[in-house]
N, C-alpha and C positions, 0 to 999 in steps of 0.2 A: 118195172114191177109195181103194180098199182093193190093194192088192200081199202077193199072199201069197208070193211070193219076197223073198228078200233083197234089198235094193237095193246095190249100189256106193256107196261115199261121193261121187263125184264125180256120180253119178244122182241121189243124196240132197240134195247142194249144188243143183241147176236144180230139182227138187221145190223145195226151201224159197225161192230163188228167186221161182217163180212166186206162192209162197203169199204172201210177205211182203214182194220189192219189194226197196226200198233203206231199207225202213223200219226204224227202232233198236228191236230187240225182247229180252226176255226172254230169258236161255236155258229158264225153266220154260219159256213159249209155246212154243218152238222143240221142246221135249222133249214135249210133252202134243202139240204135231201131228203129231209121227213116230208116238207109239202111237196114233194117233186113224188112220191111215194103214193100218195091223198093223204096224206094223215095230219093232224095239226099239231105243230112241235109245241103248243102252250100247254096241253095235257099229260108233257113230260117233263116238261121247263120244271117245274114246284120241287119231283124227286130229284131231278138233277142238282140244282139250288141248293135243297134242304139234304138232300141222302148225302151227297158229292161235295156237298160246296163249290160246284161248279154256275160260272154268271156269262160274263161275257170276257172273252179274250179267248185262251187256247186249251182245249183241254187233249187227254190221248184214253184210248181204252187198253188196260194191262190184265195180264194173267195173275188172276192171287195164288199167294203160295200156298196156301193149306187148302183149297180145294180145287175145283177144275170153273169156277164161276167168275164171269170178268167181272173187273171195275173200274169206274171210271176214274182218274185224276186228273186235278189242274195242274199246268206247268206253272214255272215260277212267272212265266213273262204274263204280262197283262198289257193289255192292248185296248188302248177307249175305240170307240167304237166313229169310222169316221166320218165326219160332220159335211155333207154334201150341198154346195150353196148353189140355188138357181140362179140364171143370168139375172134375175132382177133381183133379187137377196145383194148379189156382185154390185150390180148398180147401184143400190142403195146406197150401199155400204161405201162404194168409191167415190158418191156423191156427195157422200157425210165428209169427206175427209176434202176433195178440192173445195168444197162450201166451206168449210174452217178453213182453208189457206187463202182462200179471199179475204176471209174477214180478220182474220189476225196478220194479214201481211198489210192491206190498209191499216193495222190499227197500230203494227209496226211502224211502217212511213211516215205517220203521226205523231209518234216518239210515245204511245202508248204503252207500248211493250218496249224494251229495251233491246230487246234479245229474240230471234225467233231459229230452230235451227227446220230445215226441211229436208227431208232423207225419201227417198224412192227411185228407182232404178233412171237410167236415161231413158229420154223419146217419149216419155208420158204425160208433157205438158209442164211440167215443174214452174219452168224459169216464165213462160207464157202468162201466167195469174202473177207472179210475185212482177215481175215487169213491166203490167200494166197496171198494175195499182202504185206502184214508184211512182212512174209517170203522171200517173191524177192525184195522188196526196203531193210527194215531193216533189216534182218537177224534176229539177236535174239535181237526179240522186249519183253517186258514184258506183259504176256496174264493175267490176273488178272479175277476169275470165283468165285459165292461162296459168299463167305461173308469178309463185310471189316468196320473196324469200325473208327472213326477219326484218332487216332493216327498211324493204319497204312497205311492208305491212305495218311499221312504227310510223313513218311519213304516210301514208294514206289514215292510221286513224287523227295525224295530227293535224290532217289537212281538211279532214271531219269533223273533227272535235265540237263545233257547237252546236247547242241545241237547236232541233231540225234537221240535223243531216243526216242521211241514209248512206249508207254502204249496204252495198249487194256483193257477197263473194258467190261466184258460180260455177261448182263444180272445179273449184281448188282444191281438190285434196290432199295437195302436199303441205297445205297448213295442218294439218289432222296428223299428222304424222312429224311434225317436229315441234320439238318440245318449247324452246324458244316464241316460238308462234301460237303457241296453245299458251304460254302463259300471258305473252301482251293479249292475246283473247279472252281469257279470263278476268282479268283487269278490267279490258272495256267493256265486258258483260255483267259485270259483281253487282250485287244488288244493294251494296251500301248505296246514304247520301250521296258520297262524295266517290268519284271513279278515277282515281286517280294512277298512269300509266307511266313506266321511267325506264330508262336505257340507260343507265348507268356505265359509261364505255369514255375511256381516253379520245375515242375516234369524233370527229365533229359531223356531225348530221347537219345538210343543208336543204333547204324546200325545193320547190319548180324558178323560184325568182331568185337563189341564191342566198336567204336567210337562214341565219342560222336555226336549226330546232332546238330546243330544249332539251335538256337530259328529262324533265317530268312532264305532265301539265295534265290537266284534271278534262275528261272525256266524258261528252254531254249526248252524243250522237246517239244513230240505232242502229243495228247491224240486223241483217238477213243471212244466213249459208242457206246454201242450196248444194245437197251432195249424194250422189249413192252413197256413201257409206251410211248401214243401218249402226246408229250407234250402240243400241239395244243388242243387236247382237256382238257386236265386237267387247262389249262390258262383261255380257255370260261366256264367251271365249277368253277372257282375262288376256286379253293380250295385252302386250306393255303400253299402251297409252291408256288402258283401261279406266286408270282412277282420274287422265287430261277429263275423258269423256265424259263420265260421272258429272266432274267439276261444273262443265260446259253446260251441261243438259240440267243440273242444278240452278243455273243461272237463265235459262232462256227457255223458253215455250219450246216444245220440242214433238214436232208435228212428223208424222210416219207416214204415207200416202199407203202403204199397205196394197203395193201391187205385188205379187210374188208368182202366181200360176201363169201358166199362156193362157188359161182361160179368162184369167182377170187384164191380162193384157190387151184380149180381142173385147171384153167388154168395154174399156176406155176408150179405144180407137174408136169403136160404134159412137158412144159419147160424143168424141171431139167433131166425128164428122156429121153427126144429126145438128152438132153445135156454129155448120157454117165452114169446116175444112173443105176444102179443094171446090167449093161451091163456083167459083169463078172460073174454073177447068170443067167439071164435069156434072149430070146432071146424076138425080138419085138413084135411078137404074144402074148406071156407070159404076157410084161409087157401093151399090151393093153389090158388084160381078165381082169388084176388086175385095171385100170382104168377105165374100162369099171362098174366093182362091185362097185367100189368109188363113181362115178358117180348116178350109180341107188340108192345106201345108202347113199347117204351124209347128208337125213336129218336125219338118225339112228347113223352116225356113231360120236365115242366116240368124237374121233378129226379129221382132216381133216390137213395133217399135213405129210411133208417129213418122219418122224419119225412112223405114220404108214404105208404110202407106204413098209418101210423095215420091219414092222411086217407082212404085208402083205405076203411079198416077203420068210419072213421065213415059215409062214404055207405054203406056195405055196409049196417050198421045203419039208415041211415036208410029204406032199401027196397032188399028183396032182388029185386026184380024190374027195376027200373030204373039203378040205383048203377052201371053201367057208362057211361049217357048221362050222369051226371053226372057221372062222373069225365073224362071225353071235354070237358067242357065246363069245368072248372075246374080241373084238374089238367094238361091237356097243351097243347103251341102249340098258338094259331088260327093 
């Protein structure tokens, strides 16, 4: 139904009417069927607003009781209006954020920072930037992967302890989750003077050579985490380590990479791989057929994640004429 004249607002209220009932809709809906009509919803937007008190989120059209004439109401929910970011918006954005984990992870490895922690999902390069800048500030810093339980996480910071040394924890998360370990964490991260770290325990702690440790000793080093877990949200869930986390993230630079969509996840893989990934396997055409499949199945596919790019990259080599059926078969849901 198309009206090439103006409508009345009161003509425009029995149009939406008929279109939509009494049912709770959108004001976008409501505005995308006046132009879908010819008509332009900004010439009723002001009564709606000002008559209604209606803006954006959800409104419904009801029957009044004292006469036969509808009106409109808002429900109670209210809904922002959602924020749609171009691939290069994404890019920006995800470039702002590994451009600060370069420069605060060097300036970590330097003992600039005391503390840094990093949180964003696996396969997006995380450990790759914090690992290579270890290697050119500190040389041989301590990479800690796997699993680590209090008492060696008390021997690894004492076998740290002086100024200059780096610890990297990667993707430990069973320190985040016991309390023991969060608090020698705390200690080596506190922003006093003096960092001083104690085990107060009958039991005797001995090093790699057989010496004994200390029950205390004052900790000068720098530590890195590297973790999925988003601390930010485990703090607004109030889960029970809620206030370790606080503590932690009080004490140390605490960096978010902020990848959450598949759409943000297909923009960093583009990144890594304009950045020289699989360059030595395959040439530019290659690696955009395999982005391009990424792309079309990311809502099938298992992960979405640097780690299969290079599974990709191997069925690709294994036949270039088939490596899509296989990747269909091993790489995404049945």
């Amino acid at each position: 139904m198309k009206h090439s004249n103006k409508l009345s607002f009161e003509d425009m209220v029995q149009v939406l009417v008929k279109k939509f009932g009494t049912t709770i809709v959108q004001t976008k809906d409501v505005a995308d069927f006046v132009a879908s009509i010819g008509q332009n919803y900004s010439n009723y937007y002001n009564d709606m607003r000002f008559k209604y008190g209606v803006g954006r989120g959800q409104l419904q059209f009801v029957q009044s009781d004292s006469d036969d004439t509808v009106q409109i109401e808002k429900t109670n929910i209210f809904i922002e209006p959602e924020v749609v970011e171009t691939e290069r918006q994404i890019e920006e954005r995800i470039n702002l954020r590994f451009n600060a984990l370069n420069i605060m992870a060097r300036a970590t490895a330097k003992g600039i920072n005391r503390s840094m922690i990093v949180s964003g999902p696996a396969g997006v390069g995380k450990s790759f930037g914090i690992e290579r800048a270890a290697e050119e500030i500190a040389g041989d810093f301590s990479h800690v992967k796997g699993y680590i339980r209090p008492t060696g996480l008390y021997k690894t910071l004492y076998a740290n302890r002086q100024k200059g040394k780096l610890i990297v924890f990667d993707d430990i998360d069973s320190i985040f989750a016991d309390d023991t370990c969060l608090n020698l964490l705390k200690a080596a991260c506190d922003s006093s003077d003096t960092r001083k770290i104690s085990w107060l325990s009958n039991a005797i702690m001995e090093d790699e050579d057989g010496e004994e440790i200390p029950s205390s000793f004052i900790f000068e080093g720098s530590v890195i985490f590297i973790t999925n877990i988003c601390f930010e949200g485990m703090i607004n869930k109030g889960v029970r380590m809620a206030p370790h986390y606080e503590a932690l993230m009080s004490r140390s630079h605490y960096l978010d990479l902020s990848i959450k969509s598949k759409k943000d996840y297909i923009v960093r893989i583009k990144q890594v791989l304009r950045q020289g990934m699989l360059d030595d396997t395959l040439n530019d055409s290659e690696k955009n057929d395999i982005i391009s499949f990424m792309e079309e199945n990311m809502e099938k596919m298992r992960e979405l994640s640097l780690r299969m790019v290079k599974k990709l990259a191997d069925l690709y080599m294994m036949d270039k004429d088939s490596w899509k059926d296989l990747a269909k078969i091993t790489c995404m849901k049945q």
